[in-house]
DRENDO-1510 file (C-alpha; in Angstrom, 1 decimal, always signed):
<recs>
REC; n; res; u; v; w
REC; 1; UNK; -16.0; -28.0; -15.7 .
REC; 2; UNK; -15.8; -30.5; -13.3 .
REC; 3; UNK; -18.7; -31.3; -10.4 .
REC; 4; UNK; -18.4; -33.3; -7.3 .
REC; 5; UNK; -21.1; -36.0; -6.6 .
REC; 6; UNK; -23.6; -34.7; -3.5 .
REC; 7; UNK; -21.7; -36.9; -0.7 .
REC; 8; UNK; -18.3; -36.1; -1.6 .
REC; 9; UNK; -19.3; -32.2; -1.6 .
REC; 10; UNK; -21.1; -32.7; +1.6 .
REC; 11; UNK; -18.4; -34.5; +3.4 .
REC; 12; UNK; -15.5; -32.4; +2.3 .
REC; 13; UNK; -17.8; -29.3; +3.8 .
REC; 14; UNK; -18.6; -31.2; +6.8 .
REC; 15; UNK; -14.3; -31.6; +7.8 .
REC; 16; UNK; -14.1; -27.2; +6.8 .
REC; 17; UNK; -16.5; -26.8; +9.2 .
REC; 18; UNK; -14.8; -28.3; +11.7 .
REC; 19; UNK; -11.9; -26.9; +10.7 .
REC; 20; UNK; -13.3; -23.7; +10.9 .
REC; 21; UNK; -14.5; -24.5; +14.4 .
REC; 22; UNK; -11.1; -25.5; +15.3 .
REC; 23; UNK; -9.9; -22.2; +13.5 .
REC; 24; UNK; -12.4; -19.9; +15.3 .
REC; 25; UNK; -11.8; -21.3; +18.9 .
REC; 26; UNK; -8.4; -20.8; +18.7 .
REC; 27; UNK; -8.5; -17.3; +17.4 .
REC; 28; UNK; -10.5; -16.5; +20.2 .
REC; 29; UNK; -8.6; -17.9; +22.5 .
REC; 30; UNK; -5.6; -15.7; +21.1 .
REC; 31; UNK; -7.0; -13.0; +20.7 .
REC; 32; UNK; -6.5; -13.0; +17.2 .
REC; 33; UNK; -9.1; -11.0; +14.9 .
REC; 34; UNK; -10.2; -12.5; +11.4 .
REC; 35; UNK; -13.6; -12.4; +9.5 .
REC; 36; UNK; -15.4; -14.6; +6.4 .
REC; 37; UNK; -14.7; -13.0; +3.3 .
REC; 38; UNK; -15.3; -14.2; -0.7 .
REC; 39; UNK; -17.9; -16.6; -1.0 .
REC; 40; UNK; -18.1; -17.8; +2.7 .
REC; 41; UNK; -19.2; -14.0; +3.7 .
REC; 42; UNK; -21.5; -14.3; +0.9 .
REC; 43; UNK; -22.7; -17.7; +1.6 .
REC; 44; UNK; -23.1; -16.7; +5.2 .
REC; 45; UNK; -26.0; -14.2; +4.1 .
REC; 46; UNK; -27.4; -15.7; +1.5 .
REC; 47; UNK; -27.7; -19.4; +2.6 .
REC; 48; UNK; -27.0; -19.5; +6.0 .
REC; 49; UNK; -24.2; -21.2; +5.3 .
REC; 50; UNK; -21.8; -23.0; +2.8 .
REC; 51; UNK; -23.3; -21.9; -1.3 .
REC; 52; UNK; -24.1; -24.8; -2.2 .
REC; 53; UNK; -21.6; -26.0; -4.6 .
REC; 54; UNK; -18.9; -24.3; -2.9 .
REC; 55; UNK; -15.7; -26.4; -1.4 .
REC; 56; UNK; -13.9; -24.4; +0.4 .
REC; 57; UNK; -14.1; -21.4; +3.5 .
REC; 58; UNK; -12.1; -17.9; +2.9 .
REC; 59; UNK; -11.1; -15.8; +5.8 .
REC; 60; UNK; -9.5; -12.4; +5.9 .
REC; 61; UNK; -6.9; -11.3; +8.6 .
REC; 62; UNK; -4.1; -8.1; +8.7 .
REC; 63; UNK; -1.0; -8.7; +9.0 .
REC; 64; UNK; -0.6; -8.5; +12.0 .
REC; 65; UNK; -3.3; -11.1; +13.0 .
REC; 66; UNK; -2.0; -13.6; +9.8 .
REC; 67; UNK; +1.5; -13.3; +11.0 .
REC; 68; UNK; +0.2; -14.0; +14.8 .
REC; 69; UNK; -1.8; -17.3; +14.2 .
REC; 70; UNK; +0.4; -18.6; +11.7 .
REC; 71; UNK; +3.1; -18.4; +14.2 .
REC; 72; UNK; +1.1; -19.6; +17.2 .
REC; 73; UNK; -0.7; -22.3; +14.7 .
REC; 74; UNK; +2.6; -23.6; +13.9 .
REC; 75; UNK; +3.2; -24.4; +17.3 .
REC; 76; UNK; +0.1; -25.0; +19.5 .
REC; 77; UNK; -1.9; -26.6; +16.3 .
REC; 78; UNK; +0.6; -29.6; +15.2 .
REC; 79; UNK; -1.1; -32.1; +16.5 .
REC; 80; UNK; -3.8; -31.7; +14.0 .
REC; 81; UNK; -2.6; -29.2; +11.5 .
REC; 82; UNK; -0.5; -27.8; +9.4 .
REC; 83; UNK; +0.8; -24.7; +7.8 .
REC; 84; UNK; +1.0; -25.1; +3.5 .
REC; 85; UNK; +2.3; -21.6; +1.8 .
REC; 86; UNK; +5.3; -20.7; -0.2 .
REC; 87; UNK; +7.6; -20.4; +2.7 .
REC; 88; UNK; +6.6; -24.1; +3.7 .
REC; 89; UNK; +6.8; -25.5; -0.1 .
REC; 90; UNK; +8.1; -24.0; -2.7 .
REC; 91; UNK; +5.6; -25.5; -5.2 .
REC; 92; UNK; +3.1; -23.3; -3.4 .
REC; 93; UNK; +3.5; -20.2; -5.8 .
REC; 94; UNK; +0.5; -18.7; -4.2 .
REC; 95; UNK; +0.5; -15.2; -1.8 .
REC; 96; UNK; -1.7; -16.8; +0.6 .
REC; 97; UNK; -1.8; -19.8; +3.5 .
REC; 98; UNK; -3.9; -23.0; +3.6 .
REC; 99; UNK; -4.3; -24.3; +7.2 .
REC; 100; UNK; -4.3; -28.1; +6.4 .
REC; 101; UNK; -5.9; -30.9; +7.9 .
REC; 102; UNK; -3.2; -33.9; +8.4 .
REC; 103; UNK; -4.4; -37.1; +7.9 .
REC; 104; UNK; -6.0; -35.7; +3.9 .
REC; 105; UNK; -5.1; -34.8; +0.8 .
REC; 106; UNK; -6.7; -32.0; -1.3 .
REC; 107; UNK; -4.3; -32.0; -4.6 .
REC; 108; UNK; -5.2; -29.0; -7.1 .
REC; 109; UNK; -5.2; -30.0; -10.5 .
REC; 110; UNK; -3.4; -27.0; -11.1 .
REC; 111; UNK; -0.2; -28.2; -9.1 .
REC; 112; UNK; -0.6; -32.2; -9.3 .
REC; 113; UNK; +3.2; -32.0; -7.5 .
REC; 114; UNK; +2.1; -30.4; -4.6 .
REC; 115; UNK; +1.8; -33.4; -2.5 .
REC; 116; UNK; +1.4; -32.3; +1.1 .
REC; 117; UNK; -1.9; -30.5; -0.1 .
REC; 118; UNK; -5.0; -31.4; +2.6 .
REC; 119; UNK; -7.9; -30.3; +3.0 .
REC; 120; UNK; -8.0; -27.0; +4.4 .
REC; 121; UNK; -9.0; -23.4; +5.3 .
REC; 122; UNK; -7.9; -20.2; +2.9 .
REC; 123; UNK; -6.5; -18.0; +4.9 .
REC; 124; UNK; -5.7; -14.5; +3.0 .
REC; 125; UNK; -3.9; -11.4; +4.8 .
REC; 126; UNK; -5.0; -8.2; +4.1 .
REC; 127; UNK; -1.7; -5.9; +3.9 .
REC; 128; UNK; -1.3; -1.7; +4.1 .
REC; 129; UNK; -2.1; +0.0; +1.1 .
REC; 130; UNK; -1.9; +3.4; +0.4 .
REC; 131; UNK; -4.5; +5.7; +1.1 .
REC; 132; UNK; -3.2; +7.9; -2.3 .
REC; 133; UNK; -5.2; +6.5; -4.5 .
REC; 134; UNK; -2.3; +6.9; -7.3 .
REC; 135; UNK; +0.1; +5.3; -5.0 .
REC; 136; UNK; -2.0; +2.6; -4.4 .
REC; 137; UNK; -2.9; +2.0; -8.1 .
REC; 138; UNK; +0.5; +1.6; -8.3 .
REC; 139; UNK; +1.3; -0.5; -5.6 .
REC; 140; UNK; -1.5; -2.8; -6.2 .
REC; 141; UNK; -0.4; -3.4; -10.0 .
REC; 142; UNK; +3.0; -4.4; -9.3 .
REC; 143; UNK; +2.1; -6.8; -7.1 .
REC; 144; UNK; -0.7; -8.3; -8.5 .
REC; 145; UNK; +1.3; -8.6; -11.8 .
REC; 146; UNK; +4.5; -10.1; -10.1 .
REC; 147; UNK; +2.6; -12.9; -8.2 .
REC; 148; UNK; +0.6; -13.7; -11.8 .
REC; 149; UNK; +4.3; -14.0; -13.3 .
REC; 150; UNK; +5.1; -16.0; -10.2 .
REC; 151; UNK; +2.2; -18.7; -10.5 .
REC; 152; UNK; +3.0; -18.4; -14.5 .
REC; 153; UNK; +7.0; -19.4; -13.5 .
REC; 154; UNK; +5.7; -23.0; -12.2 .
REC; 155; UNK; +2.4; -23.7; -14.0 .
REC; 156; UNK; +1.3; -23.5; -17.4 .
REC; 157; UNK; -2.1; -24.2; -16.7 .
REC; 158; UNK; -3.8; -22.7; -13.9 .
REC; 159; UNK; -7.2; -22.7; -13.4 .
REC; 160; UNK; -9.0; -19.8; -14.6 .
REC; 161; UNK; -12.4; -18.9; -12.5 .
REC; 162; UNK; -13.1; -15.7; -14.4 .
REC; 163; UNK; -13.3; -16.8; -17.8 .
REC; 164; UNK; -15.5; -19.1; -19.7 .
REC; 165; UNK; -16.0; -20.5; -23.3 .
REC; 166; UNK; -14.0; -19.5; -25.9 .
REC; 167; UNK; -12.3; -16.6; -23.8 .
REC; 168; UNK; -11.3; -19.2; -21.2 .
REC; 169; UNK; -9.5; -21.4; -23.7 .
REC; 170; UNK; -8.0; -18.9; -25.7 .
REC; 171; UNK; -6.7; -17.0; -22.5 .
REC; 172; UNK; -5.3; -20.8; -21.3 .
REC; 173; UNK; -3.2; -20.5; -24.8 .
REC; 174; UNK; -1.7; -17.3; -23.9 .
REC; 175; UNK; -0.6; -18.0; -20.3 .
REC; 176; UNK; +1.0; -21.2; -21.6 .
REC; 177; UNK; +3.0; -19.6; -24.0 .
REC; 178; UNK; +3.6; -16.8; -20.9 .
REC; 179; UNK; +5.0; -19.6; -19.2 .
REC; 180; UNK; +7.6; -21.1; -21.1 .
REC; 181; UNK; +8.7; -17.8; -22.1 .
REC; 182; UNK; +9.7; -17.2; -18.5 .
REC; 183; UNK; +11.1; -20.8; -18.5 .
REC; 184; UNK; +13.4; -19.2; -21.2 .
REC; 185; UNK; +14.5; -16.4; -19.4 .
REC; 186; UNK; +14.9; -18.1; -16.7 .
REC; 187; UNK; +12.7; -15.7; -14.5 .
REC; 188; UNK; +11.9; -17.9; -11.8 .
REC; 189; UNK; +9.1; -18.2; -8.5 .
REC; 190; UNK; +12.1; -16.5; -6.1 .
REC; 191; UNK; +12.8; -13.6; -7.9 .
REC; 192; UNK; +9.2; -13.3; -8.4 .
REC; 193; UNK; +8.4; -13.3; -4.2 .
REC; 194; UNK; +10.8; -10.8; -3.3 .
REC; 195; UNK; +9.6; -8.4; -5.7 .
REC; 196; UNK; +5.7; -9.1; -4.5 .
REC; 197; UNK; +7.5; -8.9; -1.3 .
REC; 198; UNK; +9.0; -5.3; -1.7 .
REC; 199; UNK; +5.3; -4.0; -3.1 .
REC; 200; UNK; +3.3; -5.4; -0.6 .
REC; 201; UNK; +5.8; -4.3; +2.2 .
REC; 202; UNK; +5.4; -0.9; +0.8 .
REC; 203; UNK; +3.7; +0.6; +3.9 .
REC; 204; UNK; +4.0; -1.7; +6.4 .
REC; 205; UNK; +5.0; +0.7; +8.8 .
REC; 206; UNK; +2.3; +3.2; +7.8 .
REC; 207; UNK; -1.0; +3.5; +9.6 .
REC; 208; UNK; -3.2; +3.2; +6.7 .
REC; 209; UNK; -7.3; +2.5; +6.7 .
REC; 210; UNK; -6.9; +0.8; +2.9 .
REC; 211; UNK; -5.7; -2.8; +2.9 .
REC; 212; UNK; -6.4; -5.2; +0.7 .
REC; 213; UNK; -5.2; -8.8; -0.8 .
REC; 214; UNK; -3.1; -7.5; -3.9 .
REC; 215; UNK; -3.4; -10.9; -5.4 .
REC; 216; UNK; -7.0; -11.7; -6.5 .
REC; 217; UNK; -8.2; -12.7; -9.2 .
REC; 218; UNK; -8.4; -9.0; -10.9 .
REC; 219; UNK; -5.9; -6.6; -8.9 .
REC; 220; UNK; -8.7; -4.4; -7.0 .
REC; 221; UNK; -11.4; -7.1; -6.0 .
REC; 222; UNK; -10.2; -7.1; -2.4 .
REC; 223; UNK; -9.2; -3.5; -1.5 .
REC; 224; UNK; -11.1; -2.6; +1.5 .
REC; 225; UNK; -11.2; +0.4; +4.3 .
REC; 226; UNK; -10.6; -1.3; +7.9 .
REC; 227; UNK; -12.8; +1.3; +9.3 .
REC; 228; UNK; -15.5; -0.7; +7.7 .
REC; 229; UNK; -14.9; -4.3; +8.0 .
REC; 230; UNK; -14.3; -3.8; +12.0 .
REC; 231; UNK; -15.1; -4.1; +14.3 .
REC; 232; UNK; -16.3; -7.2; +13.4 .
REC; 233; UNK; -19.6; -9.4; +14.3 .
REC; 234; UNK; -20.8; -12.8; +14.4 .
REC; 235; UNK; -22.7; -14.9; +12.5 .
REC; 236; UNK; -24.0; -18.6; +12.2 .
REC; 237; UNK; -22.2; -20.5; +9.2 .
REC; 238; UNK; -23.7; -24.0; +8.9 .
REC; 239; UNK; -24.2; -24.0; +12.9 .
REC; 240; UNK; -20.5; -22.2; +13.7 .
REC; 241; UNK; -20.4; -18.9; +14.7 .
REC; 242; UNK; -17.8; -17.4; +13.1 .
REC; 243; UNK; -16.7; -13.5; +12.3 .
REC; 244; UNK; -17.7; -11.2; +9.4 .
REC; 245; UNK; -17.5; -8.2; +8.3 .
REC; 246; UNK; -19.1; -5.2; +10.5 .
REC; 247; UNK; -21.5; -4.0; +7.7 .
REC; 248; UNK; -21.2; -7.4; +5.7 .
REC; 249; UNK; -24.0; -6.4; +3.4 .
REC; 250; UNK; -22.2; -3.1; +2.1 .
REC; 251; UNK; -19.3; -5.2; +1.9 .
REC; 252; UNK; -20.4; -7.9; -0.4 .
REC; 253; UNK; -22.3; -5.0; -2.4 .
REC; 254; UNK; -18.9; -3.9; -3.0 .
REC; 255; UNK; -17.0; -7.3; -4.3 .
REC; 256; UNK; -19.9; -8.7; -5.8 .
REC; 257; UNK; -22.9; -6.4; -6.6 .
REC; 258; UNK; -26.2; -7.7; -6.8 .
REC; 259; UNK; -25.0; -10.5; -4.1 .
REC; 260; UNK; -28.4; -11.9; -3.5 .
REC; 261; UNK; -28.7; -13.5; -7.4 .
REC; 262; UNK; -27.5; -17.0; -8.3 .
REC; 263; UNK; -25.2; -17.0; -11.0 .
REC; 264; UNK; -25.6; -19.3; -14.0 .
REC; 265; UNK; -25.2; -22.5; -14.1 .
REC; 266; UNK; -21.9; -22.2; -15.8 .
REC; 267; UNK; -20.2; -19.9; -13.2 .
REC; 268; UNK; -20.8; -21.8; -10.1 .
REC; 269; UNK; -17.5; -23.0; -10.0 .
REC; 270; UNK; -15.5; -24.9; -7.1 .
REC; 271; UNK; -12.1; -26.4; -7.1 .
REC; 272; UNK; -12.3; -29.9; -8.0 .
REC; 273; UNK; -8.7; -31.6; -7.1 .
REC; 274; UNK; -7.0; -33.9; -9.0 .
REC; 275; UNK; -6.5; -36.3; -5.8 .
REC; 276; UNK; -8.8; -36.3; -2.8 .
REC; 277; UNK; -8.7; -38.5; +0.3 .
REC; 278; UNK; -10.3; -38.1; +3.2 .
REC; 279; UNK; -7.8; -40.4; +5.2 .
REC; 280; UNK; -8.9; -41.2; +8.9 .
REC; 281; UNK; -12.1; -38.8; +8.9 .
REC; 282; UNK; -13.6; -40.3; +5.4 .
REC; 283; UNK; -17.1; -41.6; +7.5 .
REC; 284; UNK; -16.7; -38.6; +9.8 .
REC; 285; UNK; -19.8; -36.2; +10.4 .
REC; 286; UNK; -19.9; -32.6; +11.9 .
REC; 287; UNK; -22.6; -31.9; +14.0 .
REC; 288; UNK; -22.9; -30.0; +17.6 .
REC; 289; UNK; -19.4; -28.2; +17.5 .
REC; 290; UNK; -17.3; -31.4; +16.5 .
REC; 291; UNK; -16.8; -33.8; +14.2 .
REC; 292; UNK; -18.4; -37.3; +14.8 .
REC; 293; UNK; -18.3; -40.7; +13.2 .
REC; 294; UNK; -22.5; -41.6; +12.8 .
REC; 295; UNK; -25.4; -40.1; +14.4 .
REC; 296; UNK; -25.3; -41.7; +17.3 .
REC; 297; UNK; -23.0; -39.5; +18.5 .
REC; 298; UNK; -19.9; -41.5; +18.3 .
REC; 299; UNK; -16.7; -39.4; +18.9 .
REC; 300; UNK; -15.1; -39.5; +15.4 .
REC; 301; UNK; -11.2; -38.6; +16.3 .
REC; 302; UNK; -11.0; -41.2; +18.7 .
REC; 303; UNK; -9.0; -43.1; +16.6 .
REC; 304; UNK; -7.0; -40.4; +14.7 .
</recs>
């Protein structure tokens, strides 16, 4: 596993959190409802803040919300940002959105074609699912198994957070061998989104209090009930108030169990790209609300 040096990790969390400031004003300003979820909820609670090794922020919105700011983003965010998903690139065989900073580059090792990768916020919707819990088993399988034979269509070598050892490299052999076999059948990223597509669309039009990211790493990590995770509250991240969950405790009880104990060593993983440039904000700070170029205060996007 790979490890960032201590001022490339603090500088790449220095540009999320003003991204995230960015993110959250502009919600707000919108309307537009969202909260921390993954490690940034958990990081939240436990450290106040970025865990320390992590390199990225997660936020939840529904649909509706997703489809509103990516829409609005799109539009009233260009000057800064930009929208990176499957509909934008096709080599972006992933069921969520990264809201990219222009001006960087964040290039998984994963994807190493995926060129118009910056650094960015992970932004993940939360779609209906069925409050029949057989329905919703099924449901959740299909499209949790169609998006892994989607990301398996273009890579043979994705990164694997849930394994480790032995497991990890065996399991790599496997999914290699998935992947040329659906090179051979010609099954291809497409085919795969339309069927995730029909799943997760499955009760769109229904009002259901279970929704959930069918695409995690295991299929029911992020099920959840909206009448717990709203409405939702604030919370300082790193000096940004941002939005979590309403009961945020019970929730990361839920994904991660005893939340409050570090892992090992070994499973502190981030996502260590395979090209990283901080472009115009590389001697950049974040401090007070917005980003600044030393700590005498100096306005750092002056110049961007």
């Amino acid at each position: 596993m790979e490890y960032y040096d201590d001022e490339t990790l603090k500088k790449i969390q220095n540009i999320e959190l003003m991204i995230l400031s960015d993110f959250d004003t502009f919600c707000r300003e919108h309307k537009i409802d969202y909260f921390l979820c993954g490690g940034s909820a958990l990081g939240a609670v436990r450290h106040g803040g970025f865990i320390p090794w992590d390199d990225d922020i997660d936020v939840f919105l529904l649909r509706d919300d997703y489809d509103k700011f990516l829409n609005f983003a799109e539009k009233e965010m260009s000057d800064k940002y930009y929208i990176l998903d499957y509909d934008h690139n096709k080599d972006f065989v992933m069921m969520n959105a990264h809201l990219c900073l222009k001006g960087t580059k964040f290039i998984p090792n994963d994807i190493k074609t995926l060129e118009d990768s910056g650094i960015f916020l992970d932004l993940f919707c939360l779609d209906n699912i069925s409050d029949d819990p057989q329905k919703a088993k099924k449901q959740i399988k299909k499209a949790w198994t169609w998006n892994k034979l989607m990301i398996l269509s273009k890579v043979k070598k994705p990164v694997l957070i849930m394994y480790f050892g032995w497991k990890k490299k065996l399991m790599e052999v496997i999914l290699m061998i998935v992947h040329y076999m659906l090179l051979l059948v010609r099954i291809t990223p497409e085919h795969c989104y339309k069927k995730i597509n029909y799943y997760r669309d499955l009760y769109k039009n229904e009002d259901t209090d279970a929704v959930g990211f069918m695409f995690d790493s295991t299929p029911y990590m992020s099920v959840l009930k909206k009448s717990e995770m709203y409405p939702t509250e604030r919370m300082m991240f790193n000096g940004v108030e941002a939005n979590v969950p309403h009961d945020v405790k019970a929730y990361l009880k839920h994904t991660y169990g005893d939340y409050m104990k570090l892992p090992p060593k070994e499973k502190q993983h981030n996502h260590v790209p395979y090209r990283l440039d901080f472009g115009p904000y590389k001697d950049c700070l974040f401090k007070g609300g917005r980003v600044i170029r030393n700590e005498k205060d100096t306005d750092c996007t002056n110049n961007i």
